[in-house]
C-alpha positions in Angstrom: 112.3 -33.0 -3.9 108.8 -34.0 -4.8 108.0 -34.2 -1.2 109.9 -31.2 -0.3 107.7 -29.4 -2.8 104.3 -31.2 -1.5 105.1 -30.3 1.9 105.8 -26.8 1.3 102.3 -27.0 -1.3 100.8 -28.4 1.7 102.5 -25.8 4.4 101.3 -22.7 1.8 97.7 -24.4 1.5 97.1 -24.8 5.1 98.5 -21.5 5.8 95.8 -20.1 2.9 93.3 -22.2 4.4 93.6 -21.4 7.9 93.0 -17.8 7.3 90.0 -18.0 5.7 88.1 -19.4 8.6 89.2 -17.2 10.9 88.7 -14.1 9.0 84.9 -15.3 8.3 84.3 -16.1 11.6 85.1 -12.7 13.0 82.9 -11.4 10.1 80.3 -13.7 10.2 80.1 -12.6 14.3 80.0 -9.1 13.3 77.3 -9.6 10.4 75.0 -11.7 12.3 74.9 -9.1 15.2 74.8 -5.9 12.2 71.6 -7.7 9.9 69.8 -8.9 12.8 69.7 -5.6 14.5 68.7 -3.8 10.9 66.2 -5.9 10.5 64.3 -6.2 13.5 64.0 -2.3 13.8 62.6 -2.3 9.6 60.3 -5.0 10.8 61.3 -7.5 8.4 62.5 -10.6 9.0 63.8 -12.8 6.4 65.5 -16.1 7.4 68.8 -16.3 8.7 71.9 -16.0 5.8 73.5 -19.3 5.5 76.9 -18.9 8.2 79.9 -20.8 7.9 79.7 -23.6 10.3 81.8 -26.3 12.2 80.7 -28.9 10.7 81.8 -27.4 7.3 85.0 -27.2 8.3 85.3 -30.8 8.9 84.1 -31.4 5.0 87.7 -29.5 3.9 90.7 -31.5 2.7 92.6 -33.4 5.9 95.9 -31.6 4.1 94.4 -28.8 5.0 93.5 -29.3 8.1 97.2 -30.9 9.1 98.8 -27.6 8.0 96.2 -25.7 9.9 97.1 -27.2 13.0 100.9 -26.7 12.3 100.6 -23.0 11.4 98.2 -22.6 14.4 99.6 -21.7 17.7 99.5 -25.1 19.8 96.2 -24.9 22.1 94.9 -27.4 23.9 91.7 -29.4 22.6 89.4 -28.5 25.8 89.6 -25.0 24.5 88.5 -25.5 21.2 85.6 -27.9 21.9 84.2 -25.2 24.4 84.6 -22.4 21.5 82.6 -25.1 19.5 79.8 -25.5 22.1 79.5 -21.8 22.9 79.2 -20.9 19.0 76.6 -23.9 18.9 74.6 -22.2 21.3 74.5 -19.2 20.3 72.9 -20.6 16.9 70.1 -22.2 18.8 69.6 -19.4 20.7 69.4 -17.0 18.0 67.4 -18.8 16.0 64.7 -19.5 18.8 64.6 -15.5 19.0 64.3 -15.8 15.4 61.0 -17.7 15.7 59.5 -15.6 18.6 60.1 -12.5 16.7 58.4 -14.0 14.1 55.5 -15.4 15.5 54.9 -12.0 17.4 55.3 -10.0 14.0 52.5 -12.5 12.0 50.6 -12.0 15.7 51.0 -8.4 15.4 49.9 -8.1 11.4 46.5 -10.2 12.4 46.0 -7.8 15.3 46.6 -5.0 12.5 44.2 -6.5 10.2 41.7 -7.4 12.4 41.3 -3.3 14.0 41.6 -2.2 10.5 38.0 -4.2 9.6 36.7 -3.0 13.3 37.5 0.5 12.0 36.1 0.2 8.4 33.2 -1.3 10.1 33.3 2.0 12.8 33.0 4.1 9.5 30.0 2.2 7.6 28.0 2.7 11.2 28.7 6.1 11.0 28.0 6.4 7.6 24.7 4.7 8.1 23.9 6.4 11.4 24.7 10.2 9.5 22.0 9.1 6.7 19.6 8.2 9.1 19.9 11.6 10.9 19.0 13.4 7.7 16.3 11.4 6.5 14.9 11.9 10.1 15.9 15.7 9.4 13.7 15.5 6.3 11.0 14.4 7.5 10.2 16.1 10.4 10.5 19.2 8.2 8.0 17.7 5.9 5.8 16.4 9.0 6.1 20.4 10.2 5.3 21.6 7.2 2.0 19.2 6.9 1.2 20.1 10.2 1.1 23.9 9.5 -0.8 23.5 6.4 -3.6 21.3 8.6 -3.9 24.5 11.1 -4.4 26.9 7.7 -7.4 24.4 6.6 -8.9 24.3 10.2 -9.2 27.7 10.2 -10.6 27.5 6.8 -14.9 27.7 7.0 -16.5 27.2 3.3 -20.0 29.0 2.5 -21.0 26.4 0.0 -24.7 25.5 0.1 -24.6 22.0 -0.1 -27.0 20.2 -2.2 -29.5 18.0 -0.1 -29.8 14.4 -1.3 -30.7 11.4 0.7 -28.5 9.0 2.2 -29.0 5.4 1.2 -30.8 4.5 4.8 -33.2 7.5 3.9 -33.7 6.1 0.4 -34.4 2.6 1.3 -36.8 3.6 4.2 -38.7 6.0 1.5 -39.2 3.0 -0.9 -40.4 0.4 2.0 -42.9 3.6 2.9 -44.0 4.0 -0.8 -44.6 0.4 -1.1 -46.8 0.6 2.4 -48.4 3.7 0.9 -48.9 2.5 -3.0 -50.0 -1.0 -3.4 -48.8 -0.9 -7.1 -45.3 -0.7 -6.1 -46.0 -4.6 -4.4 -45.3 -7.6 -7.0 -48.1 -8.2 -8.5 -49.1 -12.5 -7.4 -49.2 -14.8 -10.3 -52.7 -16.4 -11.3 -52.6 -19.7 -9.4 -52.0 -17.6 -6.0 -55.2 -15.9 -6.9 -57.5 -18.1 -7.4 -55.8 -20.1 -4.4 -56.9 -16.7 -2.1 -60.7 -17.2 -3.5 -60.8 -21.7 -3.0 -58.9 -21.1 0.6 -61.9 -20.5 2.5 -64.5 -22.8 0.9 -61.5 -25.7 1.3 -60.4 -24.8 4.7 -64.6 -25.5 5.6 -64.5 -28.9 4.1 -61.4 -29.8 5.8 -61.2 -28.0 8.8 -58.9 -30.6 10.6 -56.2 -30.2 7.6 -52.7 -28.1 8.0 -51.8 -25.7 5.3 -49.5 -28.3 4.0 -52.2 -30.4 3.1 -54.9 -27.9 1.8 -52.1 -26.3 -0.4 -51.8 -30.2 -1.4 -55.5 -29.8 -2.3 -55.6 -26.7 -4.2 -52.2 -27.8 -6.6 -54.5 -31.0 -7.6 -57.7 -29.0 -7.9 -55.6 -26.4 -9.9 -54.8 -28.8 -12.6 -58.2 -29.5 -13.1 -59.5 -26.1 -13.6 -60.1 -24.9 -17.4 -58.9 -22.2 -19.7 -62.0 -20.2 -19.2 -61.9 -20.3 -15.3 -58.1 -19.5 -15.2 -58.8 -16.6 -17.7 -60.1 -13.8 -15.3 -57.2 -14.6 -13.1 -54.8 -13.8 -15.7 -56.0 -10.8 -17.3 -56.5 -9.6 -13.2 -52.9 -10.6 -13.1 -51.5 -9.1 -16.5 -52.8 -5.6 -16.0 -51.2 -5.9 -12.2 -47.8 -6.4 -13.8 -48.4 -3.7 -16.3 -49.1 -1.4 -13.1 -45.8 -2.4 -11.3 -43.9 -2.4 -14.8 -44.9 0.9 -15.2 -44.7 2.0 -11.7 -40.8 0.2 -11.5 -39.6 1.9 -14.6 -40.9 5.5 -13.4 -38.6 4.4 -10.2 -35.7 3.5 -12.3 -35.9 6.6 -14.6 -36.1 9.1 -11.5 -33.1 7.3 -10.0 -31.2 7.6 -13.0 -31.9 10.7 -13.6 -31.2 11.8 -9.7 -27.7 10.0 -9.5 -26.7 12.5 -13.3 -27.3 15.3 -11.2 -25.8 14.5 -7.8 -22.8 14.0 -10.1 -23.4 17.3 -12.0 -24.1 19.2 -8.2 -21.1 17.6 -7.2 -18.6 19.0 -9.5 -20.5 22.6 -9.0 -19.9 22.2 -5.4 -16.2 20.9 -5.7 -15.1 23.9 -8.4 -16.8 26.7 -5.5 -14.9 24.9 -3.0 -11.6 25.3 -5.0 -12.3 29.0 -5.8 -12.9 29.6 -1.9 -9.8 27.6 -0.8 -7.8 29.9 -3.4 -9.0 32.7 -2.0 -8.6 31.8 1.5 -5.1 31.2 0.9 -4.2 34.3 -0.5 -5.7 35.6 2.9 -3.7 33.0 5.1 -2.1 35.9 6.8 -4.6 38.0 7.9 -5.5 36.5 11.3 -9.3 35.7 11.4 -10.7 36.3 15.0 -13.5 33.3 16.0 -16.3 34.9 17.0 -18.7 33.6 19.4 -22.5 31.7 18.8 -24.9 34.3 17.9 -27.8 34.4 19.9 -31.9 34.3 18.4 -32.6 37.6 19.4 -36.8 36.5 19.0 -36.4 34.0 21.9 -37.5 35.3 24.9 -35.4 36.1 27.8 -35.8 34.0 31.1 -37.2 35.8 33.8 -34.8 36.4 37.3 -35.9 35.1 40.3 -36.9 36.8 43.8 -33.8 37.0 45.4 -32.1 38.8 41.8 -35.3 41.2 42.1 -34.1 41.6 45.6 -31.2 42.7 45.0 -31.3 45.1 42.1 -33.4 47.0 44.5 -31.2 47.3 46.9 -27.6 47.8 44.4 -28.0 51.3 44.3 -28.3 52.0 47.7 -24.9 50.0 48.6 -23.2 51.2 45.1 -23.5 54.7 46.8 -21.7 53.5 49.8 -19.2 52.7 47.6 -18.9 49.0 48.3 -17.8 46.1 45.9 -19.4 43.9 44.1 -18.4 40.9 47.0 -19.2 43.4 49.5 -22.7 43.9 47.7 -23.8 39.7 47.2 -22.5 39.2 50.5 -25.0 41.9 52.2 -28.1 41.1 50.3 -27.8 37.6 50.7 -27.5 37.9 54.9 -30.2 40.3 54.5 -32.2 37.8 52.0 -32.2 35.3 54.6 -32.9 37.4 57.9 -36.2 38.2 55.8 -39.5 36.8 56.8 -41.9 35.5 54.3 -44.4 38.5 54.2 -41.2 40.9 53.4 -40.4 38.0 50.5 -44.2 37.9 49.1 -43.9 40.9 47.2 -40.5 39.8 45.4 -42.2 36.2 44.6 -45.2 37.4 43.1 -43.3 39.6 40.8 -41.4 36.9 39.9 -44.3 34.4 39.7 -45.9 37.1 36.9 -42.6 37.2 35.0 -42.4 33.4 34.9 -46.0 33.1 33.5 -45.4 35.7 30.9 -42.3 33.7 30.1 -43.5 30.3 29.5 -46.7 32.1 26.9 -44.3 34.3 24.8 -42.1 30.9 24.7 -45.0 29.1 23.5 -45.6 31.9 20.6 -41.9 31.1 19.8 -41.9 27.3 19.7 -45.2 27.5 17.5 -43.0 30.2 15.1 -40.2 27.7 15.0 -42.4 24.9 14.3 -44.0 27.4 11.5 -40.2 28.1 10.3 -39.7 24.2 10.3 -42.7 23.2 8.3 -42.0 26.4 5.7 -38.3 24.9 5.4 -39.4 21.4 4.8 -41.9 22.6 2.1 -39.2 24.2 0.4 -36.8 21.2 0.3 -39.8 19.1 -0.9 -40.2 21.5 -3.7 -36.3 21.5 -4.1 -36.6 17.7 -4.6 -39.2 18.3 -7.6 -37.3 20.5 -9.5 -34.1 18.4 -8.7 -35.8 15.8 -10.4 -37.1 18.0 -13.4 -33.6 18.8 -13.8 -32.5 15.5 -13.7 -35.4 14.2 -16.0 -34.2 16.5 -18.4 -30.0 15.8 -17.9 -31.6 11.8 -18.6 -33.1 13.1 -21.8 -30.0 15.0 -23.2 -27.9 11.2 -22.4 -30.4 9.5 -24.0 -30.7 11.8 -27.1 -26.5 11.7 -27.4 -26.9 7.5 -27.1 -29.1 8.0 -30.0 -27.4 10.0 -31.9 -24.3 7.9 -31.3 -26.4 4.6 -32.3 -27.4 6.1 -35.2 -24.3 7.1 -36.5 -22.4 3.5 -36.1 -25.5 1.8 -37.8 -24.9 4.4 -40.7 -21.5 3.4 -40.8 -22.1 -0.3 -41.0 -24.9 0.4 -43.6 -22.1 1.9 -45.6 -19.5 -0.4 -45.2 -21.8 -3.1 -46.1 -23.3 -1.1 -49.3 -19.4 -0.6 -50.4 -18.8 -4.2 -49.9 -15.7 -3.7 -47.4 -16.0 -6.8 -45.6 -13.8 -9.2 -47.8 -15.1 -13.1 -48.0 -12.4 -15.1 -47.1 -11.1 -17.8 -49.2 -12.1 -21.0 -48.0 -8.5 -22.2 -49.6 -6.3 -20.0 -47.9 -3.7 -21.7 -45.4 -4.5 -20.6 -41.5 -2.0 -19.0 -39.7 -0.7 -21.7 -36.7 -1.3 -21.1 -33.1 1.3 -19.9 -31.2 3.4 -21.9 -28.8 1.5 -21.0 -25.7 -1.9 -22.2 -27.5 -0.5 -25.0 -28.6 0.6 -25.7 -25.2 -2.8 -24.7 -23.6 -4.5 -27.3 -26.0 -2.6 -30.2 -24.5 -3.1 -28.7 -20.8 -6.4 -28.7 -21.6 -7.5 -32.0 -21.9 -5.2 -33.2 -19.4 -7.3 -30.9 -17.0 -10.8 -32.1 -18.2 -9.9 -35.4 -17.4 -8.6 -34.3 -14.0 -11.4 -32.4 -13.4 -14.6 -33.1 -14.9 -16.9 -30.2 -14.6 -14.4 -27.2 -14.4 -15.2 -23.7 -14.8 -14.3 -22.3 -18.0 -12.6 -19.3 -16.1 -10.7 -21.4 -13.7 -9.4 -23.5 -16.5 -7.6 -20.6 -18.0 -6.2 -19.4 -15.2 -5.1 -22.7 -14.5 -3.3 -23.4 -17.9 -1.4 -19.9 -17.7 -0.5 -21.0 -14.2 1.0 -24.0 -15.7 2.5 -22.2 -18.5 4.3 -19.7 -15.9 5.7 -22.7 -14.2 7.2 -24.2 -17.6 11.4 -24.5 -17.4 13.2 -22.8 -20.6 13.9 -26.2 -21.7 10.5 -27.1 -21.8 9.3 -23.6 -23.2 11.9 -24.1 -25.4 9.9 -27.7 -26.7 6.2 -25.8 -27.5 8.4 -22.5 -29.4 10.0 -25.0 -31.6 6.8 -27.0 -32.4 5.4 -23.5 -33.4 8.0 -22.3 -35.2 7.9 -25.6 -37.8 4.0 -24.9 -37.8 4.8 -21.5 -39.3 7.4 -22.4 -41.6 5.5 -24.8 -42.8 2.2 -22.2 -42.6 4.5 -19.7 -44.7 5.7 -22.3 -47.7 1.6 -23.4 -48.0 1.2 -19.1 -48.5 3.3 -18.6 -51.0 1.9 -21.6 -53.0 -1.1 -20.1 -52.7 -0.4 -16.9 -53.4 1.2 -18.6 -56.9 -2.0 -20.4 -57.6 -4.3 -17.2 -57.1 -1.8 -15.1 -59.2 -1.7 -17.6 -62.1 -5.5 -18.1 -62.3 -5.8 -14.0 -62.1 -3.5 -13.7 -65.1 -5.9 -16.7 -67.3 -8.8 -14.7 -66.0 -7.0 -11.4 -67.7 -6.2 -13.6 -70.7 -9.2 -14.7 -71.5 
């Protein structure tokens, strides 16, 4: 019974179990095809579902696989091991298209990626390339408008008068003619050179063999020699030579002064009429000023015309009548002109030799008038330049009476702070306030410096030290600020002990 009931356990199992891998294996055939197909066109791949396989079938009970075979239709074991094969190689084959697809998706994503940069690249260029275009824009409007205003101030023509003042060549080659002209304006030559001018002659006699080396030799001994009283006459000679030039130099230096306070004060006059003509030029930008051509000097004589013009007036009338042109006319006289002999020519020549004569006298009378005009001008300016420098003279005297005035009044206020008794004396026992980090640090670089480099400049030491200072890490800043931060702790518990003492030897001074 117990087997009976096995077997028919067994027969019902096998049965069970047999139908289970037959009904997944159609299903897993249909699923594989149904997923694979979804997800290729969603483009996503995920890795293949875990499928029933063969060799799963072989880890099931051997009950199992008995009543299998019994329920099963008999088949013949060829047939089954090619079912196994085929179903084998359709799992390596779908699995390799697995891995292409794949492959060509993550290929596909890079390619994505990599024209996604190339077009937010594209757009930056763009970007770039629009902002260039309107700054370009800009400033060619700005450059046309520059452009315009530069042809508005061509056409604009001041009618300031100028003042004249000399250039700095023309002032320089004035003093080197002054000093030519006025022997006072030459440095006066000290007393040894003068008496050296007197003894040159009587020593050059003596020695007449020696080089100036050697007489100059002479007189520096001889020099030494000399008295008081013989040096005296060569001294006073050379004091009241120095007073000359003093006075002479300082006259110089005043008139120069002065002369520069009015070019300055001219200069401003100048600039404000410029401004008020420019202003009014603008407000008459649009009216269209016509140039207009060189005026002629109506005074200066005409040149005289020569034979041939002579010639031809004459005969201008007679043609005009005919009514020919002006080519027709030039072309006539001048073939008639040259079929002419000499004696019909004589009469045309000497009119024009009379002309000529008469020309070059009345343009003498003119060139002497010009020259006249010339001289009268350059009077003028020379009396120009006086009352320049009267005017100047006097612009020197208001400065100098304001630098008085202002000298005065700060030597009054000093008086007064010093009659009030303002400036404190400082206790001698008051703590000093410490020196801040950077001098602290300065009087260290200091020395190392010195001993460096013996002889420095004062200037180029400082600059060297803040040099250094600049090049200082935090850390070591950090060193020198706490070094004067305990100086001024320190400096701050030494004030308020003093301050203590001073107020209790106030309050025995108010006791007693």
């Amino acid at each position: 019974m117990a087997s009976a009931s096995v077997a028919e356990m067994a027969v019902n199992g096998g049965v069970a179990g047999t139908k289970k891998p037959r009904n997944s294996r159609r299903a897993l055939k249909d699923k594989k095809t149904s997923a694979d197909e979804a997800n290729i066109l969603a483009g996503k791949i995920s890795e293949p579902s875990p499928t029933i396989s063969v060799p799963k079938l072989s880890n099931a009970n051997p009950e199992k696989e008995n009543h299998e075979s019994l329920s099963q239709t008999r088949s013949s074991p060829k047939k089954g091991k090619a079912k196994k094969q085929q179903s084998k190689q359709q799992q390596s084959s779908f699995e390799k298209d697995l891995q292409e697809m794949q492959e060509k998706l993550q290929q596909l994503r890079l390619e994505k990626e990599k024209t996604e940069e190339l077009l937010k690249e594209k757009d930056e260029m763009l970007k770039l390339k629009e902002e260039e275009i309107e700054t370009r824009g800009r400033e060619q409007e700005k450059l046309q408008m520059e452009l315009k205003k530069l042809q508005k101030l061509k056409e604009f023509k001041p009618t300031v008068t100028f003042p004249i003042f000399q250039s700095l060549k023309e002032k320089e080659q004035d003093k080197k003619e002054k000093k030519k002209g006025c022997p006072e304006k030459k440095r006066p030559s000290p007393p040894y050179i003068l008496w050296c001018k007197d003894q040159w002659n009587e020593i050059k006699k003596e020695n007449p063999e020696a080089e100036f080396k050697e007489i100059s030799n002479i007189l520096g001994a001889k020099w030494k020699n000399v008295s008081a009283e013989e040096k005296k006459p060569y001294e006073e000679k050379y004091q009241a030579e120095k007073e000359a030039y003093l006075q002479v130099i300082a006259k110089e230096k005043r008139e120069t002064e002065a002369m520069k306070l009015l070019e300055e004060e001219q200069k401003q006059k100048t600039a404000m009429e410029l401004l008020d003509q420019y202003l009014q030029f603008k407000q008459d930008a649009e009216k269209e000023t016509k140039k207009t051509k060189k005026e002629r000097d109506p005074l200066k004589p005409k040149h005289p015309i020569s034979a041939f013009f002579l010639f031809t007036n004459e005969r201008r009338a007679a043609l005009a009548a005919e009514n020919k042109s002006v080519l027709e006319v030039a072309k006539i006289t001048g073939e008639e002109w040259k079929k002419m002999t000499e004696e019909q020519k004589g009469p045309y020549e000497e009119i024009a030799r009379k002309n000529k004569e008469k020309y070059l006298q009345e343009m003498e009378v003119y060139k002497q008038m010009k020259d006249e005009e010339a001289a009268s001008l350059r009077k003028e300016e020379e009396e120009q330049k006086k009352l320049q420098k009267q005017e100047a003279l006097q612009l020197l005297k208001k400065k100098e009476k304001t630098e008085n005035i202002i000298k005065k009044t700060k030597e009054d206020r000093q008086k007064k702070k010093k009659e009030k008794g303002e400036k404190k004396i400082v206790d001698p026992n008051k703590p000093k306030k410490p020196a801040s980090s950077y001098l602290l640090f300065s009087k260290e670089a200091r020395k190392n410096l010195m001993e460096e480099r013996p002889g420095i400049n004062n200037s180029t030491l400082n600059a060297l030290i803040s040099v250094k200072w600049k090049e200082l890490n935090e850390e070591e800043r950090k060193a020198w600020n706490e070094k004067a931060a305990e100086a001024m702790e320190a400096y701050k518990k030494e004030l308020e002990e003093y301050n203590k003492t001073v107020a209790a030897k106030d309050n025995e001074a108010a006791e007693e």
